[in-house]
N, C-alpha and C positions, 0 to 999 in steps of 0.2 A: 494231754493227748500224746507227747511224746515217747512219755513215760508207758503209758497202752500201746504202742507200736514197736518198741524195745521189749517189751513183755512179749508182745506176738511173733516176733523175730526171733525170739530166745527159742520162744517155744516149739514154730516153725523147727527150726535147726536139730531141739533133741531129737524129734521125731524120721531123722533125715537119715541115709544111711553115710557111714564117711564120705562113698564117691559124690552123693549127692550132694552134698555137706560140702563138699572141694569144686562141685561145680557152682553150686550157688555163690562161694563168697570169689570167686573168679571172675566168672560168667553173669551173675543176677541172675540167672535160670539153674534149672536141674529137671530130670529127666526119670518119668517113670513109666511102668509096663503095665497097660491094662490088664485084670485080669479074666477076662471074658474073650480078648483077641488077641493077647501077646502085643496091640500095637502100642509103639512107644510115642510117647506123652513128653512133650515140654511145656516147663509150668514157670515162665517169668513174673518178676517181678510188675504185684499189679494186684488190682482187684475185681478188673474185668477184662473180658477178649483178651487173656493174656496164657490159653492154652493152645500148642500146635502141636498136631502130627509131625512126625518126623519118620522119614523112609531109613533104610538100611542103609543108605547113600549119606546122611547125616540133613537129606533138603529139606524144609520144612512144606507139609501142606496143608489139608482143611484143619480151619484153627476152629475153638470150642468157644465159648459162654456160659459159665454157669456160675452162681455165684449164692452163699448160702443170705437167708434173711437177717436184719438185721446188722446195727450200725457196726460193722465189723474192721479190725485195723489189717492190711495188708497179711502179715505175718500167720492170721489169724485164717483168712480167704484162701491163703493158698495151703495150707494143713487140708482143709474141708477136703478140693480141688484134691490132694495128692490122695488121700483117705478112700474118696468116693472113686477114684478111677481104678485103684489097686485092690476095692474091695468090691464095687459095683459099676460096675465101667460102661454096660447094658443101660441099666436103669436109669442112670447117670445122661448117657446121650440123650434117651429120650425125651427128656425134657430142656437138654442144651441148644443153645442156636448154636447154630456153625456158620463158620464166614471161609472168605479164602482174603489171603492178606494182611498186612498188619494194620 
């Protein structure tokens, strides 16, 4: 199992761009831009309820849920997450719960 979670972390990371690359190994989060709203997306470390808006202010608000099927490792969960909101951020919500808080 470890070995599958270093695999999905690796793989996570190619796909990152440098800043987000530097905020994840920083911060355990990184941040991207829907592309249906411009709005921005923090994606920590997690495998659920681990997506939050975030304002222009940097405050975080309605957080997301979504999470792809199967027994999936961390690394693996958040690629999906970063993928689906940068490429279908619409379609994506619709089927998301949203919460407020962590």
């Amino acid at each position: 199992m470890e070995e599958r979670r270093k695999k999905g972390v690796r793989l996570l990371r190619s796909w990152l761009t440098a800043q987000q690359r530097a905020q994840f190994d920083r911060d355990g989060y990184f941040e991207v831009v829907g592309c249906d709203t411009g709005t921005r997306y923090r994606i920590r470390r997690g495998t659920s309820a681990n997506i939050r808006e975030v304002d222009a202010s940097g405050r975080l608000g309605m957080g997301w849920c979504f999470v792809p099927a199967g027994e999936l490792v961390e690394g693996d969960v958040m690629l999906v997450q970063k993928i689906a909101l940068e490429t279908s951020e619409l379609e994506t919500l619709n089927i998301a719960k949203n919460f407020y808080g962590w």
